[in-house]
N, C-alpha and C positions, 0 to 999 in steps of 0.2 A: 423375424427381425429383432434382433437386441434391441431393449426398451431405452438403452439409454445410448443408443448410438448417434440419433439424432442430437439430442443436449449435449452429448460429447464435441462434435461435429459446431455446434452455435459454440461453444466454450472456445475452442482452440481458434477458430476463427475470429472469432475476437478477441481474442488473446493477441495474436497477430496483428491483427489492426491497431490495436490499443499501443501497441509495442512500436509501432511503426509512425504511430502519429504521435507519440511520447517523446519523440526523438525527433521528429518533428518540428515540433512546438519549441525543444532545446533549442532549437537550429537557425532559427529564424528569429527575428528584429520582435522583441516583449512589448506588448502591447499594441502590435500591428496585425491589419487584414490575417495573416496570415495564421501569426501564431492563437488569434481566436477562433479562426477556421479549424485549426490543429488541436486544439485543447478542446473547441466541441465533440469532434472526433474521438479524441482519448476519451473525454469525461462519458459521451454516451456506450465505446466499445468496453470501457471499463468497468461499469453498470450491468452490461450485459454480460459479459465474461465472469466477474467472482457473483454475480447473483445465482448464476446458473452453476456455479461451482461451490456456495453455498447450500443452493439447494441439493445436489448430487453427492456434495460430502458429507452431508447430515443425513440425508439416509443412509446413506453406505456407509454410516459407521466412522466416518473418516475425522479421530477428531483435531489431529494437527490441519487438517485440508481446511477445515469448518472456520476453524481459527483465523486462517490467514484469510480466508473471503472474506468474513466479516471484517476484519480489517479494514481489510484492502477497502471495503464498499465505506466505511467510516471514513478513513483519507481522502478517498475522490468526492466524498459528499461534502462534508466539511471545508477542503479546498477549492470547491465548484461557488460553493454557496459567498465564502469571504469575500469572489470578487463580483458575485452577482449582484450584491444589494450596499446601500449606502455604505459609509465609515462610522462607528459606534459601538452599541450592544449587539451581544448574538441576537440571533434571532432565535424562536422560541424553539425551531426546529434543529438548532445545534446546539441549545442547551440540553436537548431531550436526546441530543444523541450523543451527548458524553456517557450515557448509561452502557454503551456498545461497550466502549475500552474499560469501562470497569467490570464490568460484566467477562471483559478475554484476558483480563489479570488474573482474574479468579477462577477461571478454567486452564489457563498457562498454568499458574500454581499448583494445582491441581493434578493435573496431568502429567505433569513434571514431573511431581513425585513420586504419583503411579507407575511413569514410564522407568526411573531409577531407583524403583526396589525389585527384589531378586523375580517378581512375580510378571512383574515388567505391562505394557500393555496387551491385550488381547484382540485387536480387531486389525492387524497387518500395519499400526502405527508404528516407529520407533520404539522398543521394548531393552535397549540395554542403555546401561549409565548415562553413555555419551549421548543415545537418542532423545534425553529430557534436558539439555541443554539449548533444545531448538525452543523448547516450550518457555522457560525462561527468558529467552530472547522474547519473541513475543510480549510477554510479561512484561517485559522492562519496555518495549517500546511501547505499550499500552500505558505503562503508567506516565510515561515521558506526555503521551496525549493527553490523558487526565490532566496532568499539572499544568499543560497548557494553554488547555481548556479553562480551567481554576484559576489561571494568572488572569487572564483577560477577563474574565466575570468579573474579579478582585478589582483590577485597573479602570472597569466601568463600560468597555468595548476596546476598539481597534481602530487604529487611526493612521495615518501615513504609512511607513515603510513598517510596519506593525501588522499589518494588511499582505503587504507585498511578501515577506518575511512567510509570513501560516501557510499562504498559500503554494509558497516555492518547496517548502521541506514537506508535505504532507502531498504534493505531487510527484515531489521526485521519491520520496519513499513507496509510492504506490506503484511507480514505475518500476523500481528494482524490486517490489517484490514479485510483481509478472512477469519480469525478463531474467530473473532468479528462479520462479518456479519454472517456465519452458526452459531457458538455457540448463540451469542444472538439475532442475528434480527432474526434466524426463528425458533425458542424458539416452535414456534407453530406447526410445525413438528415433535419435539421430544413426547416420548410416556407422557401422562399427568403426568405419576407420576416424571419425572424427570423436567419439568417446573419449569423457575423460582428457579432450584435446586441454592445454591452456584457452584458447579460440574461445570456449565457450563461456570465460567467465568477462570476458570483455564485454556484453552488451549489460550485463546488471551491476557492473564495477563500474561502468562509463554515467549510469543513472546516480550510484554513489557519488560519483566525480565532481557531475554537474550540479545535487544536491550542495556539494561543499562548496563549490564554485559560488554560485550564485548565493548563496546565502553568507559567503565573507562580501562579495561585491554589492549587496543588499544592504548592506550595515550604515545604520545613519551616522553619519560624520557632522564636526560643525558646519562647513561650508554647504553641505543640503539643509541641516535645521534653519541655518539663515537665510536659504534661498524660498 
């Protein structure tokens, strides 16, 4: 038996679920039965899917896969945590896990450059020019969390729609990167005649959607500061 068919098997599986209650949680009335029923859902199939995808990409070498678990597991933690405890200061445990996204700056960097010189990378990652522009991405939205992170330390915590605000873009960014990595990085799993469809970029462009949605309709106005 392949030693990693089982962990493969728990990944996609919750991959799936995660994807499924992500959309979910979009769907349904914010801050009702449901949508906490739904975000518990995501937040624990989310957990389970890039840890187990961390762990299987960091052995095998994989270092754009490695990158985006840890991520991914830094967004849903980060975003779990703003609305589990009071309004105020981080807590100690997300001031301790800003070191994740500085830490995948510096291997996006990295990497990047490795991946866009003539020697390119060597372990089945992205090895030409265009391949170390994904690594870059990354980068940049790791540093977008640093500075985020560094805002709100700066401002002393989190408080109203400041709250509301962290927790909608660092979910819906976790969302589109798992329904980015099944819909398009394994494109090659789907039946051939659906490859390469347009179809398949609808479920991690809908998680962009509703990221921008919700965070223009998030936005404190005068008439909520006075209410």
């Amino acid at each position: 038996m392949n030693l990693y068919a089982l962990p493969v098997l728990i990944h996609v599986a919750a991959g799936c679920v995660a994807i499924v209650a992500g959309f979910w949680a979009l769907s349904v009335r914010k801050g009702g039965t449901a949508h906490g029923r739904a975000g518990t859902v995501f937040f624990v199939s989310m957990l389970v899917m890039a840890g187990f995808a961390a762990v299987m990409a960091a052995t095998g070498q994989q270092r754009l896969n490695t990158i985006a678990a840890v991520f991914t597991l830094y967004l849903v933690g980060t975003a779990w945590a703003v609305v589990r405890r009071p309004a105020g200061p981080l807590g100690p445990w997300e001031r301790w896990a800003t070191l994740a996204p500085v830490a995948l700056i510096a291997a996006g960097l990295t990497f990047g450059a490795q991946a866009a010189s003539p020697e390119g990378l060597q372990d089945g990652d992205p090895t030409s020019g265009n391949g170390a522009t994904i690594y870059y991405v990354f980068a940049t939205l790791a540093a977008i969390a640093v500075a985020s992170d560094l805002s709100v330390a700066a401002r002393g915590g989190l408080m109203g729609y400041a709250r509301l605000r962290r927790h909608i873009w660092r979910m819906c960014l976790a969302l589109f990167v798992a329904a980015g990595s099944f819909f398009l990085g394994q494109q090659d799993e789907f039946p051939q005649a659906v490859q390469g469809s347009p179809l398949l970029m609808i479920p991690p462009f809908a998680a962009l959607g509703a990221l921008a949605w919700w965070m223009a309709v998030s936005r404190p106005t005068r008439r909520r500061a006075a209410a």
